[in-house]
C-alpha positions, 0 to 999 in steps of 0.5 A, a space after each residue: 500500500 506505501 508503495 503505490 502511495 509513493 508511486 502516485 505521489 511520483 507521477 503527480 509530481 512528474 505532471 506537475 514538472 510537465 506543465 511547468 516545462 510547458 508554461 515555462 516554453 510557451 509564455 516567453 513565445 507568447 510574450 514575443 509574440 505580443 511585444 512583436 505585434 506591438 512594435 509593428 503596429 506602432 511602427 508600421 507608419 513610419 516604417 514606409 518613411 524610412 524605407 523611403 529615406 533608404 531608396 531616395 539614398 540608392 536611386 537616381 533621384 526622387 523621380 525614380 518612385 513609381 508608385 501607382 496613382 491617379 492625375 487629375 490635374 489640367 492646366 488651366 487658363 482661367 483668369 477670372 476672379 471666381 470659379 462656380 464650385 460646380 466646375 471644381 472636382 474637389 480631389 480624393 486621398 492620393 489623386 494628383 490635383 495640381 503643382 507647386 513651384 518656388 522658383 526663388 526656391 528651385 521648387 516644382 513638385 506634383 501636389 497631391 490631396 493627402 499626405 501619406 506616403 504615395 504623396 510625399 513619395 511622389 510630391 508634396 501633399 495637402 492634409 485632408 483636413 485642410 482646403 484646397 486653393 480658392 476656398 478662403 481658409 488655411 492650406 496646410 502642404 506637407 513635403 520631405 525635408 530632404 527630396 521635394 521641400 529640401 528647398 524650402 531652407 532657401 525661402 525668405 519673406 516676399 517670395 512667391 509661392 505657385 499653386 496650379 489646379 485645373 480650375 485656376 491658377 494662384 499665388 501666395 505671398 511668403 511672410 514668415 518662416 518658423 521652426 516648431 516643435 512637431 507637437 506645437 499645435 498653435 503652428 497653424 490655425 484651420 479654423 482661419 477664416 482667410 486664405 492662407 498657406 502653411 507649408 512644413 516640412 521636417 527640421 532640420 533639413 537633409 536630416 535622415 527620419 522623423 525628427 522633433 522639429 519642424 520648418 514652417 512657411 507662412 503666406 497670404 493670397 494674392 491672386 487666383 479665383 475664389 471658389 464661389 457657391 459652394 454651399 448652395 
């Protein structure tokens, strides 16, 4: 009777050892599993970026990105003051609605409606939560520091800024520029009720990946047509 008494006690003791062995092996693979799927989805935005710093490095120029999007962009020759709103196509995420130029700044890029990777791979893009040209309130263009908005280091107050659309032409007057922190949310003003424009950009410039600071660049409208009926 004592003898199988112990042999209980023993084989208790050997399922005890196995489930230990056996939470020992598969909670350090679950908490890496865990830590894995965390790092990705706190990564995965700016990962895109930094593979895109990476390519800009080992091509032959920021021209070199092919990657798939839509023009819906025309020149246009109006030179009116107004444009009804039902001859805009307001531009969805990704679409390339117009260009930009700085020619004091030897800037010319392909302006996008968003500012996600496809847009700034390809140009500058314009944060959705923004206005495009014409309609009396802030622009807010974003673009890398160190491909298309890399010029921007050479802006001073009075240049001229060139926004073409297919439904007209503009121009913005420079008044300032100011680096921020990245966190600052007095650096722009949405809710303006006047047309201007903010471009920015990462600080400092030719900086490789995300940095804490960035460039602004402030102006005011001078020409170019007001989008007109737009709530009727």
């Amino acid at each position: 009777m004592k003898k199988k008494t112990t042999n209980t006690r023993a084989a208790k003791k050997r399922k005890k050892i196995k489930k230990a062995l056996k939470h020992s092996i598969l909670m350090p693979v679950l908490v890496c599993l865990l830590l894995y799927a965390a790092i990705a989805a706190v990564g995965y935005p700016f990962l895109s970026d930094f593979v895109s710093i990476g390519s800009m490095l080992f091509q032959n120029g920021s021209q070199s990105f092919s990657r798939s999007y839509e023009n819906i962009f025309t020149p246009s020759d109006n030179s009116s003051d107004t444009v009804d709103a039902s001859e805009v196509t307001y531009p969805s995420i990704n679409k390339q609605f117009g260009k930009l130029e700085i020619d004091s700044a030897d800037i010319e890029a392909k302006l996008f409606f968003g500012d996600g990777s496809i847009p700034l791979h390809n140009g500058v893009g314009l944060y959705a939560g923004s206005f495009i040209p014409g309609y009396g309130k802030t622009i807010l263009i974003a673009g890398h520091n160190n491909t298309y908005f890399n010029g921007l280091k050479k802006v001073k107050k009075g240049d001229i800024v060139s926004i073409h659309t297919s439904y007209g032409n503009y121009e913005y007057k420079i008044k300032e520029t100011a680096v921020k922190k990245a966190t600052d949310k007095t650096a722009y003003d949405l809710s303006a009720d006047r047309e201007n424009l903010i471009l920015y950009t990462c600080y400092p410039f030719d900086e490789l990946g995300l940095t804490d600071k960035r460039f602004f660049v402030y102006g005011d409208k001078i020409s170019g047509p007001d989008i007109v009926g737009i709530y009727e």
